[in-house]
MARKEVO-248452 format. One record per atom (N, C-alpha, C): residue number from 1; x, y negated, z; atom name. Coordinates in nm, 2 decimals. Example, Ala and Ser with C-alpha at 12.3 -4.5 7.8 and 13.67 -1.06 7.14 Angstrom:
# MARKEVO-248452
<site><n>1</n><px>1.32</px><py>0.57</py><pz>0.78</pz><atom>N</atom></site>
<site><n>1</n><px>1.23</px><py>0.45</py><pz>0.78</pz><atom>CA</atom></site>
<site><n>1</n><px>1.32</px><py>0.33</py><pz>0.78</pz><atom>C</atom></site>
<site><n>2</n><px>1.28</px><py>0.22</py><pz>0.71</pz><atom>N</atom></site>
<site><n>2</n><px>1.37</px><py>0.11</py><pz>0.71</pz><atom>CA</atom></site>
<site><n>2</n><px>1.29</px><py>0.00</py><pz>0.79</pz><atom>C</atom></site>
This chain:
# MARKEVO-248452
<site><n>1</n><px>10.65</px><py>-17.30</py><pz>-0.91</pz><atom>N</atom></site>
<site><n>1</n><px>10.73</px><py>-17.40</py><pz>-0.84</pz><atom>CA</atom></site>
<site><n>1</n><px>10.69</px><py>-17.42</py><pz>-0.70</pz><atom>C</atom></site>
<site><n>2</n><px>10.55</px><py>-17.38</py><pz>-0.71</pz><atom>N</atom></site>
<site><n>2</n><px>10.50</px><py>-17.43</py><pz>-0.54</pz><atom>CA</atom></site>
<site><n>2</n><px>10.54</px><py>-17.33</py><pz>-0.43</pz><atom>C</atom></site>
<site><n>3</n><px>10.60</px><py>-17.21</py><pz>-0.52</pz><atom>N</atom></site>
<site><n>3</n><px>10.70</px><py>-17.06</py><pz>-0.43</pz><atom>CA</atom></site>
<site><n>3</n><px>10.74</px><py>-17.07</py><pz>-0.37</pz><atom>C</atom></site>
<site><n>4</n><px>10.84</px><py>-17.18</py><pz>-0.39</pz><atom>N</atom></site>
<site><n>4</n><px>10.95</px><py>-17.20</py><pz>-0.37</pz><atom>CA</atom></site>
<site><n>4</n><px>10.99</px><py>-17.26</py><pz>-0.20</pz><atom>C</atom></site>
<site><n>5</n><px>10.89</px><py>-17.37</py><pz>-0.21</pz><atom>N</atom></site>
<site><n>5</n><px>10.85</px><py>-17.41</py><pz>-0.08</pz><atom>CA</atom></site>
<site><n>5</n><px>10.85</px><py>-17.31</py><pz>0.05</pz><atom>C</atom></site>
<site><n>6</n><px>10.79</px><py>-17.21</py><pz>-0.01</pz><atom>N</atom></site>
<site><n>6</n><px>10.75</px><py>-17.08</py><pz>0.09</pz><atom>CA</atom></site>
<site><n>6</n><px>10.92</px><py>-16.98</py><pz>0.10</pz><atom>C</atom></site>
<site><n>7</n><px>10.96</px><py>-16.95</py><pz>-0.02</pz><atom>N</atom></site>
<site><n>7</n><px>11.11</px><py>-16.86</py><pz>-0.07</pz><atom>CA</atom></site>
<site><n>7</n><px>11.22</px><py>-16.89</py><pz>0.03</pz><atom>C</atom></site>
<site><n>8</n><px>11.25</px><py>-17.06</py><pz>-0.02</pz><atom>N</atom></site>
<site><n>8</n><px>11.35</px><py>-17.09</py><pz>0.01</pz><atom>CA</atom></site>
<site><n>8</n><px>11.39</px><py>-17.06</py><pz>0.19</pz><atom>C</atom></site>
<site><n>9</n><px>11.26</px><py>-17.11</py><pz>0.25</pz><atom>N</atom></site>
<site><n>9</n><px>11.32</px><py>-17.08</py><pz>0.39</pz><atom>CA</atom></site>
<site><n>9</n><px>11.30</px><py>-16.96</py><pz>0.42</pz><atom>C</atom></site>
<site><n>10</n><px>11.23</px><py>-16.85</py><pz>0.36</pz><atom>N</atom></site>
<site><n>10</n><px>11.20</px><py>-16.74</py><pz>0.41</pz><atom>CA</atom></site>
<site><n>10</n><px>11.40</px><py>-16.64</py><pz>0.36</pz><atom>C</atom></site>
<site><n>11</n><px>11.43</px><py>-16.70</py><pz>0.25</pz><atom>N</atom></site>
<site><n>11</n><px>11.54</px><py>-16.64</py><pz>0.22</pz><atom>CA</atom></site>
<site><n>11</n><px>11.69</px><py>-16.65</py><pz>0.32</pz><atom>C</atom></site>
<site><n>12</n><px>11.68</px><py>-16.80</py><pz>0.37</pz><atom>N</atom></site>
<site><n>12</n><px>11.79</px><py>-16.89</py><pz>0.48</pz><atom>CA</atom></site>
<site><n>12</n><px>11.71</px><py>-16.82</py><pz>0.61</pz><atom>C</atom></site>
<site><n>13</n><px>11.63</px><py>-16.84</py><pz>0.66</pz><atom>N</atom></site>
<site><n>13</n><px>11.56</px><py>-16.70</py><pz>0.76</pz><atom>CA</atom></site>
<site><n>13</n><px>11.66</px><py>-16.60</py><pz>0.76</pz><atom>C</atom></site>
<site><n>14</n><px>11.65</px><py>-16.48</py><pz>0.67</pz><atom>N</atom></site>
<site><n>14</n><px>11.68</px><py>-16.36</py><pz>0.65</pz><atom>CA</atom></site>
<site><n>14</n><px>11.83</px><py>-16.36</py><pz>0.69</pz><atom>C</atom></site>
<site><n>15</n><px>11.87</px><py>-16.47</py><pz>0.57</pz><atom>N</atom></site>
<site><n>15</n><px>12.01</px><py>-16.48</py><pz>0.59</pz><atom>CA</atom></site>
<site><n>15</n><px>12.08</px><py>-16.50</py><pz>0.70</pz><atom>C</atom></site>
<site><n>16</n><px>12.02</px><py>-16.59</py><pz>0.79</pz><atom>N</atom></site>
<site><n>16</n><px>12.04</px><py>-16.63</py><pz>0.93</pz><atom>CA</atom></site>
<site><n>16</n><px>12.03</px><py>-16.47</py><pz>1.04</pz><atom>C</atom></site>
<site><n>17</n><px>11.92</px><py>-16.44</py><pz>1.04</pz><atom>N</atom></site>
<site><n>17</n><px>11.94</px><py>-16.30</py><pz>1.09</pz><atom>CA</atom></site>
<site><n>17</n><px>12.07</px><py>-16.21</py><pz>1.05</pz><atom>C</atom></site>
<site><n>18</n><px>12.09</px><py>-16.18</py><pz>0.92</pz><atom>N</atom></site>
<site><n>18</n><px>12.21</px><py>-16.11</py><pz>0.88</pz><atom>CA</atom></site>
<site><n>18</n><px>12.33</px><py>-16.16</py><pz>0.92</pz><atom>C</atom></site>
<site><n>19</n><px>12.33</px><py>-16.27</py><pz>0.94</pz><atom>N</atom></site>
<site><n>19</n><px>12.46</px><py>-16.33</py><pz>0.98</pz><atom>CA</atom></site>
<site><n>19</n><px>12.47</px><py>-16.29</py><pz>1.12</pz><atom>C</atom></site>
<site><n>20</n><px>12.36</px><py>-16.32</py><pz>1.22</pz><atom>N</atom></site>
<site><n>20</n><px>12.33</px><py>-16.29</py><pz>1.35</pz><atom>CA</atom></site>
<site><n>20</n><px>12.39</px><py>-16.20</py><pz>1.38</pz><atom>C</atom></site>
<site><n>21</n><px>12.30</px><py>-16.06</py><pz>1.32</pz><atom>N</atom></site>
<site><n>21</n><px>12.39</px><py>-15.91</py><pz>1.32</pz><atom>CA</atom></site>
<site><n>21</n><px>12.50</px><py>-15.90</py><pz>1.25</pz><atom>C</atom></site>
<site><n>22</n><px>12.60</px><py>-15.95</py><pz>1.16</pz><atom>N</atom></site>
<site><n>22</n><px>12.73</px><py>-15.97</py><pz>1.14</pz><atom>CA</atom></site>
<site><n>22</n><px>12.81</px><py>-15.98</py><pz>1.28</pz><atom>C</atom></site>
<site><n>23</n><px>12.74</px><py>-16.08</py><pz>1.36</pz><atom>N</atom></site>
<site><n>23</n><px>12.86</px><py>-16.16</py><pz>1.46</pz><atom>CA</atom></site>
<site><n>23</n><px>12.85</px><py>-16.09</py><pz>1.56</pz><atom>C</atom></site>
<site><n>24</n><px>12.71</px><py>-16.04</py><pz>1.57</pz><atom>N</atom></site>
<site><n>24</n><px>12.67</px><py>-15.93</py><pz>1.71</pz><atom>CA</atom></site>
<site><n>24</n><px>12.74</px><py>-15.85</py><pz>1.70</pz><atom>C</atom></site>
<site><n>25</n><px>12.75</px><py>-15.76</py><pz>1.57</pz><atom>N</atom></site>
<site><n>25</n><px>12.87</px><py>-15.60</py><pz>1.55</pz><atom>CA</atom></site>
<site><n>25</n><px>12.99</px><py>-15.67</py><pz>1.57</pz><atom>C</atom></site>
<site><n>26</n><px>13.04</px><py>-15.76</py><pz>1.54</pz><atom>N</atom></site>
<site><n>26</n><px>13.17</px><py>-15.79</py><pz>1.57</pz><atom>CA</atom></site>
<site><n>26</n><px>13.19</px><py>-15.84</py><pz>1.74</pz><atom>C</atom></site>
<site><n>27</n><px>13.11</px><py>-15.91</py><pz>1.80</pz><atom>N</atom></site>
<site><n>27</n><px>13.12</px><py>-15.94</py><pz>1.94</pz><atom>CA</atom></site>
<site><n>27</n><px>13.12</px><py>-15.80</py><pz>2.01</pz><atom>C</atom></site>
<site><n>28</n><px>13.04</px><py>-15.71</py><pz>1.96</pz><atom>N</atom></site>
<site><n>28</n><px>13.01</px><py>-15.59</py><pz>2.05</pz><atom>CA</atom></site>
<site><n>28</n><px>13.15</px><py>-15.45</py><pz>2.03</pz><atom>C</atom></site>
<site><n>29</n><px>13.23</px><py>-15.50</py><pz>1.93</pz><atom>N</atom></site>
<site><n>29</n><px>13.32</px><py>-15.41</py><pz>1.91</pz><atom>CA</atom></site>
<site><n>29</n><px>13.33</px><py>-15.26</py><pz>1.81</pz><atom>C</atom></site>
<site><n>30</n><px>13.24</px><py>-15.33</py><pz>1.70</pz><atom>N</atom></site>
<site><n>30</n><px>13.26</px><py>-15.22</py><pz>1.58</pz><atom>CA</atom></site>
<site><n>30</n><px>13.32</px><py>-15.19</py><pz>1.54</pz><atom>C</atom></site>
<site><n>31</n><px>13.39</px><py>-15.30</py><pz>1.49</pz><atom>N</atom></site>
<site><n>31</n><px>13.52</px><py>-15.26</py><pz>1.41</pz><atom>CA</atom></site>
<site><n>31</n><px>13.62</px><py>-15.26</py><pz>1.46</pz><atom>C</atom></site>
<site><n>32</n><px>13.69</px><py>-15.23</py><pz>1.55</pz><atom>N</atom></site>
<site><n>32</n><px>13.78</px><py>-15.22</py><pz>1.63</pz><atom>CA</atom></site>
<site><n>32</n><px>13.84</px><py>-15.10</py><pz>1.62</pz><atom>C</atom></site>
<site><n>33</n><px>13.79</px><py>-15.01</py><pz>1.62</pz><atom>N</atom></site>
<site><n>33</n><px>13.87</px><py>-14.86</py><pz>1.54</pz><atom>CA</atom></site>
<site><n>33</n><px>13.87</px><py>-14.81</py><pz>1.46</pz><atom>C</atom></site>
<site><n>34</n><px>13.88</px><py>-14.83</py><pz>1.31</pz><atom>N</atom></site>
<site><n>34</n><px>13.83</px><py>-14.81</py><pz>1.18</pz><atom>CA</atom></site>
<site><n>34</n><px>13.93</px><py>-14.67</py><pz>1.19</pz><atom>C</atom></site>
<site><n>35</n><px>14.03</px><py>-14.67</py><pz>1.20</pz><atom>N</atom></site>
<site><n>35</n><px>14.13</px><py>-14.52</py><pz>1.16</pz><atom>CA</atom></site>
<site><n>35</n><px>14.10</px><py>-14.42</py><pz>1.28</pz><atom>C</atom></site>
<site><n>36</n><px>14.00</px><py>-14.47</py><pz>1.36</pz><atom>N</atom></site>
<site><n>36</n><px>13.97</px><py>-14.31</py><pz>1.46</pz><atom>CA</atom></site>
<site><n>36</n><px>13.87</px><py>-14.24</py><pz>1.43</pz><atom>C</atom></site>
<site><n>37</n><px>13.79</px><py>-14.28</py><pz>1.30</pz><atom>N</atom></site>
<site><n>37</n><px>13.70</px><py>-14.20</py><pz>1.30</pz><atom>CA</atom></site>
<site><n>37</n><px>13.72</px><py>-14.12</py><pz>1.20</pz><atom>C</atom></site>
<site><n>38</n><px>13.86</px><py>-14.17</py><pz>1.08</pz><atom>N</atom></site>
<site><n>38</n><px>13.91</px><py>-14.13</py><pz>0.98</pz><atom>CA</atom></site>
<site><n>38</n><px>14.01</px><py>-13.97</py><pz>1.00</pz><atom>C</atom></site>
<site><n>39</n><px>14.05</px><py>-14.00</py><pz>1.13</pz><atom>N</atom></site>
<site><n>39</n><px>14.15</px><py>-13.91</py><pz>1.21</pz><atom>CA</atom></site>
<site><n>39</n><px>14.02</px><py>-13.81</py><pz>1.27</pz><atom>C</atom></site>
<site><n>40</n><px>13.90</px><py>-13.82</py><pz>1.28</pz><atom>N</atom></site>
<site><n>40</n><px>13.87</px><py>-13.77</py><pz>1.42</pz><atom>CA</atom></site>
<site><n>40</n><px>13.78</px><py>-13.62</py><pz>1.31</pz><atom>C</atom></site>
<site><n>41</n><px>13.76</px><py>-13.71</py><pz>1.17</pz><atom>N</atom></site>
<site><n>41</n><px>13.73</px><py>-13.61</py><pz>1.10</pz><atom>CA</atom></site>
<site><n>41</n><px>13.82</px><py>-13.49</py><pz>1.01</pz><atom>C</atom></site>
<site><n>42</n><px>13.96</px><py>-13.51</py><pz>1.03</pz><atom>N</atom></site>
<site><n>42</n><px>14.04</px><py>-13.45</py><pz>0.98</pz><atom>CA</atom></site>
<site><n>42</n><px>14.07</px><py>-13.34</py><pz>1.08</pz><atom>C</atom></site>
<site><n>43</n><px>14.04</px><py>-13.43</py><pz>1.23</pz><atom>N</atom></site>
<site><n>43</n><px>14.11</px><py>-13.32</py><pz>1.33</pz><atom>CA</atom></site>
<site><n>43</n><px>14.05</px><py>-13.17</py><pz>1.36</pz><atom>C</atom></site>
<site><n>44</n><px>14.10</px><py>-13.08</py><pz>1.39</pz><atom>N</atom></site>
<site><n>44</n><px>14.05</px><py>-12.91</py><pz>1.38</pz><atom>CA</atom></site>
<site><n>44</n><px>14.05</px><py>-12.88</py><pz>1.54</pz><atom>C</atom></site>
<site><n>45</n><px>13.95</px><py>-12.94</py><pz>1.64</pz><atom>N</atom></site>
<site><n>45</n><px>13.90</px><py>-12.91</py><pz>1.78</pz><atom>CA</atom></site>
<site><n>45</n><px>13.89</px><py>-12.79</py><pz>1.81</pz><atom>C</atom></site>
<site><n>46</n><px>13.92</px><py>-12.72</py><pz>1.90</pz><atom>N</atom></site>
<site><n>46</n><px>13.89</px><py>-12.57</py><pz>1.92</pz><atom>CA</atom></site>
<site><n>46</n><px>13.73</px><py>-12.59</py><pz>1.97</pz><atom>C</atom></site>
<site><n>47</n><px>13.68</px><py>-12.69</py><pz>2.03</pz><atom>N</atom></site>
<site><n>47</n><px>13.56</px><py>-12.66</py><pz>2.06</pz><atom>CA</atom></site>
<site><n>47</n><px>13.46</px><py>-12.63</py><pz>1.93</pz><atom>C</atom></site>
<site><n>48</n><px>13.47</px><py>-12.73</py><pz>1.85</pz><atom>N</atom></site>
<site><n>48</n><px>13.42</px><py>-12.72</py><pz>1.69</pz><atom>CA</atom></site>
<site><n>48</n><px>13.46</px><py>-12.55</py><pz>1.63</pz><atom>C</atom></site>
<site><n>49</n><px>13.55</px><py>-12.48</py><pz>1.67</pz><atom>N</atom></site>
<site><n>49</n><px>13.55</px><py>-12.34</py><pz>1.60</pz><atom>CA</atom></site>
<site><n>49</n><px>13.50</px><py>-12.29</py><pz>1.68</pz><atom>C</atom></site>
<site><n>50</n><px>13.44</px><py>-12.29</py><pz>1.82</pz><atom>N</atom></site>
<site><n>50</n><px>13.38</px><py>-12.19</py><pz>1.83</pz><atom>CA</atom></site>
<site><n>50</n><px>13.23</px><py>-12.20</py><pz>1.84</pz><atom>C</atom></site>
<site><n>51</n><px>13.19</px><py>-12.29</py><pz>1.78</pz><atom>N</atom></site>
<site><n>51</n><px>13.06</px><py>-12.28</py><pz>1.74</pz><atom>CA</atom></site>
<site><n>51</n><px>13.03</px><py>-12.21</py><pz>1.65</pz><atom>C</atom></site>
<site><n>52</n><px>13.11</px><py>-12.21</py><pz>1.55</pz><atom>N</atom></site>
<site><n>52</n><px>13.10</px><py>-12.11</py><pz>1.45</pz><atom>CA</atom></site>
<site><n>52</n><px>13.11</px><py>-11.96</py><pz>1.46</pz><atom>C</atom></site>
């Protein structure tokens, strides 16, 4: 029980950070193009064939 003392803020800590970086990726513009990266792997670039 005397853990707990130590847990509990170390857990609300963590959580607090994760939230932090939740709001940073969203302030900074992550998700903002979810279907271009979906498109960008389907697409057939001529630069990409001639590497091959």
């Amino acid at each position: 029980m005397n853990m707990l003392i130590y847990l509990i803020p170390i857990a609300l800590f963590m959580g607090g950070i994760g939230l932090a970086a939740f709001l940073w990726s969203l302030k900074s513009g992550q998700y903002d193009d979810l279907q271009g990266a979906a498109w960008r792997v389907l697409a057939d670039d001529e630069a990409d064939s001639s590497k091959r």
